[in-house]
C-alpha positions as CSV (number, residue, x, y, z in Angstrom):
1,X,-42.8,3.1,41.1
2,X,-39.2,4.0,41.6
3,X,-37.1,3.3,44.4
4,X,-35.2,5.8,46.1
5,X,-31.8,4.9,44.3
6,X,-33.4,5.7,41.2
7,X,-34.3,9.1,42.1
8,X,-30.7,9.6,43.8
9,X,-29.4,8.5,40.3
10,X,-31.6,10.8,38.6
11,X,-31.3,13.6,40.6
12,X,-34.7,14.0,41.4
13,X,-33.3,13.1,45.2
14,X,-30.0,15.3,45.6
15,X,-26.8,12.6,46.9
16,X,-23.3,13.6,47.1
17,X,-22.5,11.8,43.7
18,X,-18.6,10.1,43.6
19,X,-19.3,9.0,40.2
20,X,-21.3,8.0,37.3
21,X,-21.5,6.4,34.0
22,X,-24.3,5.8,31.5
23,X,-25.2,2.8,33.6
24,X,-24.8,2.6,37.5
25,X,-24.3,5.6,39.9
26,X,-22.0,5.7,42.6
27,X,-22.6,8.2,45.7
28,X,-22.2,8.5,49.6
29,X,-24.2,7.0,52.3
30,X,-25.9,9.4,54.0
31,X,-26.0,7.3,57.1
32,X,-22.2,5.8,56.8
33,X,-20.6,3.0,59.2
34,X,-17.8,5.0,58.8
35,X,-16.4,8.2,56.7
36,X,-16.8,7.4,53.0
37,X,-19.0,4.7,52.9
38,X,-20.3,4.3,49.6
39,X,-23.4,2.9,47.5
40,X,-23.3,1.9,43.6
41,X,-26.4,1.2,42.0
42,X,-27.2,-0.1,38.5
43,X,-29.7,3.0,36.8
44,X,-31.9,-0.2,35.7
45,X,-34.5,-0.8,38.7
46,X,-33.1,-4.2,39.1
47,X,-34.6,-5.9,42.7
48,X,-31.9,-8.9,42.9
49,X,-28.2,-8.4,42.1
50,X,-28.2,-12.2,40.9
51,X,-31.0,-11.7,38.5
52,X,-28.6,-8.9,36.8
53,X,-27.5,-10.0,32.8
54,X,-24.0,-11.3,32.8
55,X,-22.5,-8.9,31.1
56,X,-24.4,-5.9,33.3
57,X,-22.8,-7.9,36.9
58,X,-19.5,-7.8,35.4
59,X,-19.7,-4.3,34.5
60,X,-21.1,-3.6,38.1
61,X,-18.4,-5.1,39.6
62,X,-15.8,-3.4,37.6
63,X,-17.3,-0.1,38.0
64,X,-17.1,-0.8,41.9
65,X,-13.4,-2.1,41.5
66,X,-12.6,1.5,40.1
67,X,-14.3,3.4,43.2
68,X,-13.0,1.0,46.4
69,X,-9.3,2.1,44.7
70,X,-10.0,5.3,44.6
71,X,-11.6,5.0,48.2
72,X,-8.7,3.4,49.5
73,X,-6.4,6.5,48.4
74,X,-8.8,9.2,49.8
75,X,-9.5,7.3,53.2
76,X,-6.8,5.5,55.2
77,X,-7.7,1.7,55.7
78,X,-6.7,-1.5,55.5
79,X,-9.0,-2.6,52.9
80,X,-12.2,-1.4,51.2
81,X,-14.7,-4.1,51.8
82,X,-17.7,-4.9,49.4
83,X,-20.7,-5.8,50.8
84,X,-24.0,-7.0,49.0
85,X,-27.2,-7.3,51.5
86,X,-29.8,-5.9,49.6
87,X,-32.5,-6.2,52.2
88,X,-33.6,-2.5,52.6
89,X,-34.4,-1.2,49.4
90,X,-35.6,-3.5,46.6
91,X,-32.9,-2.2,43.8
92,X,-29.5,-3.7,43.5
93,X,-26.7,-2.1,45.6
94,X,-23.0,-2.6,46.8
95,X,-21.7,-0.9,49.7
96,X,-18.2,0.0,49.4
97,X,-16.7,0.1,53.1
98,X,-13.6,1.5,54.1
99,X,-12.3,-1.5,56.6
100,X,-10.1,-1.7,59.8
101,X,-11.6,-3.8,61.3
102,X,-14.4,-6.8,61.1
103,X,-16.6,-4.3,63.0
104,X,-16.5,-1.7,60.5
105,X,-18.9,-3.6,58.7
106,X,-21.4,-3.8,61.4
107,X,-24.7,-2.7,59.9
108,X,-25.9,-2.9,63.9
109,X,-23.7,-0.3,65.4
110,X,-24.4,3.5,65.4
111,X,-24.2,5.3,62.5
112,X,-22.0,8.7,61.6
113,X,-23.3,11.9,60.8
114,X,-20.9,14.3,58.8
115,X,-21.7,17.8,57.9
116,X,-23.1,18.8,54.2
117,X,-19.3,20.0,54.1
118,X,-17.5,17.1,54.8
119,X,-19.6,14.8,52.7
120,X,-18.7,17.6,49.7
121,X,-15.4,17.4,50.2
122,X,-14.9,12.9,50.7
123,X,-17.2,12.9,47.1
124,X,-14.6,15.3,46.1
125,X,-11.8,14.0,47.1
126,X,-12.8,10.1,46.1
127,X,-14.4,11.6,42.3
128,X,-10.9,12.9,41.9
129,X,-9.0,10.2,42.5
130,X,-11.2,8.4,39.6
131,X,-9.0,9.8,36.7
132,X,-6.0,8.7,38.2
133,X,-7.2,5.0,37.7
């Protein structure tokens, strides 16, 4: 059975995709802590980030390095925070955060709703700062 980040990734589930290579996909929350909040996933159904292959983490990790730049020029912030919980839906995920504050990275506090607009145009705007880096 596939997981709902599999069919996001294969576009049987329609995301507002930031990026994409032949082996993780990279698109918007739909229910953001804040404005471009952002999920990578591996296309492998893998459950646990720690049982990824070596050489499939470090390629995870830099295709998230990549994206939280480009975040950080489309969205002002302090940082771009990574976060790994992994709880919710059993397939490997980062969250990419833009960060102001510890708080931003409550997963307790109310979430934002955006417009189909406004998510367009953050994908938009991040996917275009990709080929810059």
């Amino acid at each position: 059975m596939s997981t709902i980040f599999s069919r996001i990734a294969s576009g049987e589930i329609p995301s507002y995709k930031v990026a994409e290579n032949d082996q993780f996909f990279a698109f918007l929350d739909i229910h953001p802590l804040v404005k471009g909040h952002t999920l990578i996933v591996p296309k492998k159904e893998i459950d646990y980030i720690f049982d990824m292959e070596d050489q499939l983490y470090k390629d995870f990790f830099a295709f998230a390095k990549k994206i939280g730049i480009a975040i950080g020029k489309v969205i002002e912030c302090k940082r771009v925070s990574l976060v790994v919980v992994g709880l919710d839906v059993p397939h490997a995920h980062i969250h990419l955060i833009p960060t102001n504050d510890n708080n931003d990275i409550d997963f307790k506090k109310p979430l934002l709703a955006f417009t189909p607009e406004e998510f367009t145009e953050t994908a938009r705007q991040i996917s275009n700062q990709l080929s810059a880096i």
